[in-house]
C-alpha positions in Angstrom: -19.8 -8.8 12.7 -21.9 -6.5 11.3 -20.1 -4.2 8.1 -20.3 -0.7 8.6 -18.9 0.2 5.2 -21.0 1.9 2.8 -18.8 0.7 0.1 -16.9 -2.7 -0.1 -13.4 -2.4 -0.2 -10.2 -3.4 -2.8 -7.2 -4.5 -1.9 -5.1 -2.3 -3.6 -1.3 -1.0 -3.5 -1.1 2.3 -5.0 1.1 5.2 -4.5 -0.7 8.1 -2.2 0.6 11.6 -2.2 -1.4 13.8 1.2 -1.2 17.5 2.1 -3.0 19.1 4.8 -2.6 21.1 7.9 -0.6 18.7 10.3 1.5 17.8 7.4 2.0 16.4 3.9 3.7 13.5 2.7 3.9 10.3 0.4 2.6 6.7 1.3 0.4 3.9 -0.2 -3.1 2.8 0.0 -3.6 0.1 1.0 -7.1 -0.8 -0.1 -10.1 1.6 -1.5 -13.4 2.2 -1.6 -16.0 4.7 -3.8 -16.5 6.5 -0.2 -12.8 5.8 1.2 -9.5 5.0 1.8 -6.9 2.8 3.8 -3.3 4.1 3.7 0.2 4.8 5.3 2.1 7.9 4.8 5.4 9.5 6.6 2.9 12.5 7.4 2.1 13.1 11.0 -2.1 13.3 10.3 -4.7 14.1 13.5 -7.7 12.7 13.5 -10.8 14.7 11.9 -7.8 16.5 9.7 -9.6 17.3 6.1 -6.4 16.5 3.6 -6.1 16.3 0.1 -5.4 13.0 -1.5 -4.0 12.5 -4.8 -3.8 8.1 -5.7 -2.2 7.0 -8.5 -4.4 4.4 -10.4 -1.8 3.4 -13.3 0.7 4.6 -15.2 -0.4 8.2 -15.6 -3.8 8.0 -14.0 -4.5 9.6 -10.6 -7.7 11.0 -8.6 -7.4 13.9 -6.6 -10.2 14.5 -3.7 -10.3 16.0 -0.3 -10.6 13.4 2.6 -11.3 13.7 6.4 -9.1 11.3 8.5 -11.2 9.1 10.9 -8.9 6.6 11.8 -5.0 6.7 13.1 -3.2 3.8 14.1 0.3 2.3 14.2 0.9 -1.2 12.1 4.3 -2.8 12.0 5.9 0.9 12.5 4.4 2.7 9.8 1.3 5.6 9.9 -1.9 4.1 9.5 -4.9 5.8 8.4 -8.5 5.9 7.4 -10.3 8.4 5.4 -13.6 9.1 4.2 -13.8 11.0 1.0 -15.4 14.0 1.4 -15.1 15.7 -2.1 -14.2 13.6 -5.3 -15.5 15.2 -8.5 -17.7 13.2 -11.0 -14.6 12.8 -13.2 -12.1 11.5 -10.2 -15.4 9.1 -8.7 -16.0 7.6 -12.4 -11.7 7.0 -13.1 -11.8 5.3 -9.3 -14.8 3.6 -10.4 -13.3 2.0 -13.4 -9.9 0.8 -12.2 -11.4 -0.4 -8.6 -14.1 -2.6 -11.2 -10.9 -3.7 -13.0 -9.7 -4.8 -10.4 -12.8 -7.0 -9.2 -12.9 -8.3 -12.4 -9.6 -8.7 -14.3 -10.8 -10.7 -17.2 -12.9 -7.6 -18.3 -9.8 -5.2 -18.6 -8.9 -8.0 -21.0 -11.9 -8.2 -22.8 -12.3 -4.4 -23.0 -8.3 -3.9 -23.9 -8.5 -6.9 -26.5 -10.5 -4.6 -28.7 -8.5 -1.9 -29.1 
């Protein structure tokens, strides 16, 4: 199988808050990329909808970007969807960045966080 991804893709289980013109609502992603995202909401999206995202990282830390949905599907009775971001500023990309490398590679966190 050939990956069509431009970017690999982290498991991940953060909260997702969406709002655009076929609905708003609150979910979780379910894993992330630098180009996109995986998640289900409660929001009744369309496909080729441009929403705006906001994922919480951590404790206090989200990114906020504007997406376009180009996947919808069902899983286990929940919303599934795919979206590929379509603005993230420089700020939002580098926070993602950060927290998806922490995530590939936990024993740097506790390197970095050792420090302080």
């Amino acid at each position: 199988m050939v990956e069509r991804r431009s970017a690999p893709r982290v498991s991940v289980s953060w909260p997702v808050r969406v709002a655009g013109i076929s609905g708003r609502g609150q979910g979780s992603a379910i894993n992330v990329s630098l180009s996109g995202v995986l998640f289900t909401t409660d929001a009744d999206l369309e496909e080729k909808d441009l929403v705006i995202l906001r994922i919480g990282l951590d404790a206090g830390t989200t990114v906020e970007c504007v997406a376009q949905i180009v996947r919808r599907d069902n899983q286990d009775g929940s919303k599934l969807y795919g979206a590929a971001f379509r603005y993230l500023s420089a700020a939002d990309r580098q926070k993602l960045n950060f927290a998806l490398l922490l995530l590939r590679e936990p024993s740097l966190g506790s390197r970095l966080y050792s420090r302080a």
